[in-house]
C-alpha positions in Angstrom: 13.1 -13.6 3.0 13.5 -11.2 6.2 15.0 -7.3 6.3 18.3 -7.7 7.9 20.1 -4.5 7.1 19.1 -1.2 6.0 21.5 1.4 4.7 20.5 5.4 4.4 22.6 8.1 2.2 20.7 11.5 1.9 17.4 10.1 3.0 15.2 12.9 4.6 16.9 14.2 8.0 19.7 11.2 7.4 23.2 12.0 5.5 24.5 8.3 6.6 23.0 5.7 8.6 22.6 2.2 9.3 19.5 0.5 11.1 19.4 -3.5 11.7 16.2 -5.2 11.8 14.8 -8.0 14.2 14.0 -11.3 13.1 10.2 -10.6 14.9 9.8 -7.3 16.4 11.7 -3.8 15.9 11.1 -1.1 17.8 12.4 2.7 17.0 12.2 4.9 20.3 13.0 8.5 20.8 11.4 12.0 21.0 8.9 13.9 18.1 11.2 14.8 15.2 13.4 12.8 15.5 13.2 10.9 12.8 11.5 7.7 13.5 8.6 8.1 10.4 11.7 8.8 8.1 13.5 5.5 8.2 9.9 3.6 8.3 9.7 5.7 5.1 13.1 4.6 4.1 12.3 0.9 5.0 9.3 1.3 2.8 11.0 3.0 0.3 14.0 0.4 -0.6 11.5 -2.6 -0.8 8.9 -0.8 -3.3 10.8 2.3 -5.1 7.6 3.8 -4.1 7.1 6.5 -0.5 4.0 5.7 1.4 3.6 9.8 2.4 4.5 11.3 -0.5 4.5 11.4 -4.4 6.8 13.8 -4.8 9.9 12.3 -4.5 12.5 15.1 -4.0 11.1 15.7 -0.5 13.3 12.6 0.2 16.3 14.3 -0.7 18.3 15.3 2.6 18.3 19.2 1.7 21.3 20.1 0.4 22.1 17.0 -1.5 21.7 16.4 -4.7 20.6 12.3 -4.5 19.1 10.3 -1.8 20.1 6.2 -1.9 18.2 3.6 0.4 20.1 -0.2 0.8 18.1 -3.2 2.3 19.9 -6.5 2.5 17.7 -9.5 2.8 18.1 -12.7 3.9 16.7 -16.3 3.9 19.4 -18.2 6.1 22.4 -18.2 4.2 21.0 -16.8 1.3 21.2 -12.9 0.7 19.9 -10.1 -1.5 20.6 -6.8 -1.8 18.1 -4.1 -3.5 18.7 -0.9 -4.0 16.5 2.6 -4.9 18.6 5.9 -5.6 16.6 9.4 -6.6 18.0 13.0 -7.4 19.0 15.0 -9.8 21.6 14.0 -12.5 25.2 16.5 -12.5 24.1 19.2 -14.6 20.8 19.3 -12.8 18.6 18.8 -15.8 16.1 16.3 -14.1 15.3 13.9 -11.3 15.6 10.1 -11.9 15.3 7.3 -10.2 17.5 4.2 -9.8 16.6 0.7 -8.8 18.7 -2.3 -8.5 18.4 -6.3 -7.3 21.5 -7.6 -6.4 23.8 -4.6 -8.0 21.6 -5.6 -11.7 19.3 -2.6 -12.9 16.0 -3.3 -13.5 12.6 -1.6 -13.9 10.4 -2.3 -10.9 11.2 -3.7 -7.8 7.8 -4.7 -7.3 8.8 -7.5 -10.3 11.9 -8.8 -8.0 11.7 -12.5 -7.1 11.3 -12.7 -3.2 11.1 -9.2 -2.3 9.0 -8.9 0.6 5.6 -7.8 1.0 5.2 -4.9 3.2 2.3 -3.4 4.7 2.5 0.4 6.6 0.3 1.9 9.2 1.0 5.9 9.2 -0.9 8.7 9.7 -1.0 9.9 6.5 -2.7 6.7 5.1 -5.9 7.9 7.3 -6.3 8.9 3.4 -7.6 5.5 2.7 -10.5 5.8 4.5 -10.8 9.5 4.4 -10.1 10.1 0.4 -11.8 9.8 -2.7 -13.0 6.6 -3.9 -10.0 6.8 -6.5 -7.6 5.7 -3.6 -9.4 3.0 -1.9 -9.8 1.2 -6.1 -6.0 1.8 -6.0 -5.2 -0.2 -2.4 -7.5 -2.9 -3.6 -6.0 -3.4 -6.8 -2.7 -3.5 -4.9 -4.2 -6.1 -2.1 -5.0 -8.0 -5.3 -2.0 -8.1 -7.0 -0.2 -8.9 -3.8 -2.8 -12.2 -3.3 -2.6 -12.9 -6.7 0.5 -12.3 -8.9 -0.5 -13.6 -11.6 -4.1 -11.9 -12.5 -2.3 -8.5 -11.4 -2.2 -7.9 -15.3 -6.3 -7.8 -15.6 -6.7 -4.2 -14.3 -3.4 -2.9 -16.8 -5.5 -4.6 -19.6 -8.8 -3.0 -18.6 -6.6 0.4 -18.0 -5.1 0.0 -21.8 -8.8 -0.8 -23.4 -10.6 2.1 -21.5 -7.9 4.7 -22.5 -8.4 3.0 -26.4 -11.8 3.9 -25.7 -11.5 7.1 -24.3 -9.2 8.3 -27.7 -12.1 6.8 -29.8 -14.5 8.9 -27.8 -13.1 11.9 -28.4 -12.4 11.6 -32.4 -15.6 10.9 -32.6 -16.4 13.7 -30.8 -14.2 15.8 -33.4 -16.1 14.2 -36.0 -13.2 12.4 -37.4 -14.1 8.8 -36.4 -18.0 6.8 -36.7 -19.4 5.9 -33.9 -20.0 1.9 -35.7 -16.2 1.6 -34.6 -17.1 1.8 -31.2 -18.3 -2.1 -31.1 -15.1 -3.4 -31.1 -14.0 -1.4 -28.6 -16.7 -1.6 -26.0 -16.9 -5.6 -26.6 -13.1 -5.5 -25.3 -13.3 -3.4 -22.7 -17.2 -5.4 -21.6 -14.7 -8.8 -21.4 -11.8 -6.6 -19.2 -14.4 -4.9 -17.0 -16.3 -8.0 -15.5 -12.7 -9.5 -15.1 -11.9 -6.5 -13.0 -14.7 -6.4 -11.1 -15.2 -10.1 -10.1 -11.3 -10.4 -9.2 -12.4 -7.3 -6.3 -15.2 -8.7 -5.7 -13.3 -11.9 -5.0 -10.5 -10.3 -3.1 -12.8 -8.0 -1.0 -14.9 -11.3 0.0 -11.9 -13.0 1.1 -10.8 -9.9 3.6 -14.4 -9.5 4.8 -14.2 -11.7 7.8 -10.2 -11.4 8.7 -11.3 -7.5 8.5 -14.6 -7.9 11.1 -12.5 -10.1 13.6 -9.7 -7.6 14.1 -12.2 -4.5 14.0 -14.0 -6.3 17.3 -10.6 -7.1 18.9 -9.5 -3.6 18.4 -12.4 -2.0 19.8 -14.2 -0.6 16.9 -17.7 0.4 17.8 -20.5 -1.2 16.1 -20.5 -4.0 13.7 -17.5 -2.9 10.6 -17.7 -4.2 7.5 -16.6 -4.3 3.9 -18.5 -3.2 1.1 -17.5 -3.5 -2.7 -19.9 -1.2 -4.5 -18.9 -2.0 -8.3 -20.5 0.4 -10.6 -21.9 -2.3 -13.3 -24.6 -4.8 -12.1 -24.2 -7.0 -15.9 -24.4 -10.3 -15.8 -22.7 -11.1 -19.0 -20.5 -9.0 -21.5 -23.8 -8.2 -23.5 -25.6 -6.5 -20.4 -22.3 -4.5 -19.9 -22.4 -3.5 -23.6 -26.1 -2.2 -23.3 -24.9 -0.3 -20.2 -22.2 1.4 -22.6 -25.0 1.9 -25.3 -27.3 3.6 -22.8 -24.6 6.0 -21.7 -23.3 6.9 -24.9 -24.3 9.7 -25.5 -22.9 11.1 -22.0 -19.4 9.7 -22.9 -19.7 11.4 -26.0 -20.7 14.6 -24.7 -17.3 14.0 -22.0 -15.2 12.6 -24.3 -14.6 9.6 -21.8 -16.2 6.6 -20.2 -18.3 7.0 -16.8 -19.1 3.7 -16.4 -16.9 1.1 -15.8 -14.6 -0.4 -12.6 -13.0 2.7 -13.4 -15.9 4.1 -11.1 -16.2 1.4 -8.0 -16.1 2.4 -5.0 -14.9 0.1 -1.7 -16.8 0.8 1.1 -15.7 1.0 5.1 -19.0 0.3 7.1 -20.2 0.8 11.1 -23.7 -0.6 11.3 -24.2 -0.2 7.5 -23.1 3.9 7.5 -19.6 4.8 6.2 -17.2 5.8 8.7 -15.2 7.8 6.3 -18.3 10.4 6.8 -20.1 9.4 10.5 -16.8 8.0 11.9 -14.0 9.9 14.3 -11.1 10.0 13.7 -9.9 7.5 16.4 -12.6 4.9 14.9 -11.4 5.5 11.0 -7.8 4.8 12.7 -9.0 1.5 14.3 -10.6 0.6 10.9 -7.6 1.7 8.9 -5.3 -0.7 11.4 -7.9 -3.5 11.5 -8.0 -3.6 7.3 -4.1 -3.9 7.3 -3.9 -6.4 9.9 -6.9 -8.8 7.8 -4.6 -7.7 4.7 -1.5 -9.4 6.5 -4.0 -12.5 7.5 -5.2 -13.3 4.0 -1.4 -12.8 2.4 -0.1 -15.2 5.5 -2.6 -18.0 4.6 -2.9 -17.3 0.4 0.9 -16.9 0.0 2.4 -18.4 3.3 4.4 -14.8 3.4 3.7 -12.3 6.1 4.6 -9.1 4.9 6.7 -7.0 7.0 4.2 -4.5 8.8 5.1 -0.9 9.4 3.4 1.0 12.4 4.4 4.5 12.8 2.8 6.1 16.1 -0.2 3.6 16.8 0.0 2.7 20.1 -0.3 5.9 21.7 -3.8 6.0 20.6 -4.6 2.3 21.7 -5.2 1.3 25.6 -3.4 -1.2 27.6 -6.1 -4.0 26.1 -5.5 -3.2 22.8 -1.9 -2.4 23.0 -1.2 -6.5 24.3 -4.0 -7.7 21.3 -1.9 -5.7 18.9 1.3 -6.9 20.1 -0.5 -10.4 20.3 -1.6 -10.4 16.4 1.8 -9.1 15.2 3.6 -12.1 17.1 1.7 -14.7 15.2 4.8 -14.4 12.9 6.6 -12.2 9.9 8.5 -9.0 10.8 7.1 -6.1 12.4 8.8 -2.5 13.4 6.7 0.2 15.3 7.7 3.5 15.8 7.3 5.3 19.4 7.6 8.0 21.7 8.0 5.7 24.8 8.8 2.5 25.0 6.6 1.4 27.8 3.5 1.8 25.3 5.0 -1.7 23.3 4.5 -4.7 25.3 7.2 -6.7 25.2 9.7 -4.3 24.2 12.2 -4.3 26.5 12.2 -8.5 26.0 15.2 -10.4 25.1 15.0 -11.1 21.5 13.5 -7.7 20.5 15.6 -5.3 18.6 15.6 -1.9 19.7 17.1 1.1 18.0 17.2 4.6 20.0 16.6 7.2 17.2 17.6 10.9 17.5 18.0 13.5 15.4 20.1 12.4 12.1 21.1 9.2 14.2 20.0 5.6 14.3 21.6 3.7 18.1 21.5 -0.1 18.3 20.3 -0.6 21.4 19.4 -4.5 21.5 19.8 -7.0 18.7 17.5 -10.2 18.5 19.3 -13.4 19.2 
């Protein structure tokens, strides 16, 4: 199921526009500010209901409207879908909701729909992943995860459910209004959830590791990079975890919350065994950040046979010629792909037949080339 259409009403800088994708490569030309990063954004935004730059959602709103709307149409040969996202305000201006649809039918998560692709985005902004606390790198691995493997994306919402039971338990007892005997129930449950958790990363990190170290060398990355998964718990069984709750008790208790747990793992970007979110420029974190996307799209190509679509948003300007072609190379292999540029001549093969091109200016979205 490819992107073949996507529709924009009130999105960012766009009060209408229209943008058809490539069957392979898109690419989106035209001067700073003009808008290119905005329908990536929009792209992103109609597959997931979710923005990959922001969490507050009424920056999408085209200023002066009152609701943005994004429209992809998908297709699989004759077969076509249509989803949907709308956000803003309702008439009275009470409150800000959001609207998602699959084929003109509500429902509550687009991430749930049958077939919707998988997508992948390169963007400054993400620099976060590498650069951020260890709180956002837990939250792209779970995603990797439940992207790989559907069905065992429920294990971290039922560790997430038994830690916050835990957490409430804490604190009564804390307030004196609950014994700390009930805590065995409790911390058995969340011992069974937590070694779930961690050996599902630990599974998913081990399957990236090499996809990630070959497309850091091809890249250029300095040094030999490499994944790390640092999970907080060393238990071997459910009753070593419970003695690591024991011995922390009275910490938790003093908190009113659990410290130890995958709750507190951390997933670690390496350069000759240092982490380059602290000894790393920013160049080389970029390089990493574009080579653990690209292994991403590997594993989910071979695990799932489906290549999610892969968003780049200003990455070849900081690549040389070499790496420019490998790049170009890797996103050939197959699956859609739409990279956002100042000037053309920094995409190798853009100006082939069979690449769609869009000319992008201010408000405006110009078919310049369709794919055959």
């Amino acid at each position: 199921m490819r992107i073949v259409r996507v529709r924009l009403r009130d999105f960012r800088t766009y009060a209408r526009a229209e943008a058809h994708l490539g069957t392979g490569l898109t690419v989106l030309h035209g001067p700073n500010g003009a808008g290119k990063s905005n329908l990536l954004e929009a792209i992103y935004f109609g597959c997931t209901a979710r923005s990959p730059r922001t969490r507050n959602e009424r920056e999408l709103v085209r200023f002066g409207a009152q609701a943005a709307r994004v429209v992809v149409t998908l297709a699989d040969g004759a077969q076509e879908r249509e989803l949907s996202v709308g956000f803003g305000s309702l008439e009275d201006g009470s409150r800000a909701t959001k609207r998602m649809a699959a084929d003109g039918a509500a429902v509550e998560r687009l991430l749930d729909v049958p077939d919707r692709p998988l997508m992948s985005v390169f963007m400054p902004d993400r620099l976060e992943l590498l650069k951020g606390p260890p709180t956002v790198r837990r939250a792209h691995l779970d995603q990797f995860v439940a992207a790989v493997w559907p069905a065992r994306a429920q294990t971290r919402l039922e560790y997430t459910r038994v830690l916050a039971q835990r957490n409430a338990l804490l604190c009564r007892i804390r307030a004196g209004h609950a014994s700390q005997a009930t805590l065995a129930t409790w911390d058995r449950e969340l011992a069974a959830k937590a070694l779930a958790l961690r050996d599902l990363r630990s599974e998913a990190v081990a399957s990236l590791a090499a996809p990630f170290a070959e497309r850091s060398a091809q890249l250029g990355c300095s040094g030999e990079v490499t994944l790390e998964y640092r999970p907080r718990s060393q238990a071997a069984d459910e009753e070593e975890f419970i003695r690591e709750l024991q011995q922390r008790l009275p910490r938790d208790l003093e908190r009113g919350f659990s410290g130890h747990g995958p709750h507190r793992d951390e997933l670690a970007i390496l350069r000759d065994g240092r982490e380059l979110r602290v000894y790393g420029s920013q160049g080389e974190q970029r390089l990493a950040l574009l080579a653990l996307l690209l292994g991403e799209r590997a594993v989910l190509a071979a695990e799932r046979r489906r290549t999610p679509v892969m968003l780049l948003d200003d990455v070849m300007s900081e690549l040389d010629a070499e790496r420019r072609e490998l790049l170009a190379r890797e996103l050939s292999l197959g699956g859609q792909s739409v990279i956002a540029t100042t000037d053309l001549g920094h995409v190798p093969g853009a100006s082939d037949a069979g690449v769609a091109r869009l000319r992008v200016s201010p408000g405006a979205i110009l078919q310049e080339a369709m794919a055959a």
